[in-house]
C-alpha positions, 0 to 999 in steps of 0.5 A: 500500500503506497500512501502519499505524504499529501494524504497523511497531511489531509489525515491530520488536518482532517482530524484537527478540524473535527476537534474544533467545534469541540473545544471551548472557543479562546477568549481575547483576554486569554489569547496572547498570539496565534492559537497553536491550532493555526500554527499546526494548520498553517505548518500543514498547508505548508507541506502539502504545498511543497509536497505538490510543489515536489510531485509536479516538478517530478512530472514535468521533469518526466515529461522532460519539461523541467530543469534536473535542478529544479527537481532536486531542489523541490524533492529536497524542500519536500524531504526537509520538510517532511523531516522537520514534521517528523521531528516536531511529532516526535517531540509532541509525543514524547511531550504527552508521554511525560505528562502521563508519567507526572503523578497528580 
C-alpha cells in the first residue's frame, strides 16, 4: 500500500478540524498570539504545498519539461520538510508521554 505524504497531511488536518467545534472557543483576554491550532494548520498547508510543489516538478521533469535542478531542489524542500514534521511529532509525543508519567 503506497500512501502519499499529501494524504497523511489531509489525515491530520482532517482530524484537527473535527476537534474544533469541540473545544471551548479562546477568549481575547486569554489569547496572547496565534492559537497553536493555526500554527499546526498553517505548518500543514505548508507541506502539502511543497509536497505538490515536489510531485509536479517530478512530472514535468518526466515529461522532460523541467530543469534536473529544479527537481532536486523541490524533492529536497519536500524531504526537509517532511523531516522537520517528523521531528516536531516526535517531540509532541514524547511531550504527552511525560505528562502521563507526572503523578497528580
Amino acid at each position: 500500500m503506497v500512501t502519499r505524504i499529501s494524504d497523511a497531511v489531509a489525515a491530520y488536518t482532517s482530524a484537527a478540524n473535527s476537534v474544533t467545534g469541540v473545544l471551548p472557543p479562546v477568549t481575547a483576554d486569554r489569547q496572547a498570539g496565534p492559537a497553536f491550532s493555526d500554527l499546526v494548520r498553517d505548518a500543514a498547508r505548508e507541506v502539502v504545498a511543497t509536497t505538490r510543489t515536489a510531485e509536479r516538478m517530478t512530472v514535468q521533469a518526466s515529461l522532460g519539461r523541467a530543469d534536473l535542478t529544479e527537481v532536486v531542489t523541490a524533492v529536497s524542500a519536500a524531504e526537509v520538510t517532511m523531516q522537520a514534521v517528523v521531528a516536531v511529532r516526535d517531540r509532541v509525543v514524547q511531550a504527552y508521554q511525560e505528562i502521563l508519567r507526572m503523578p497528580i
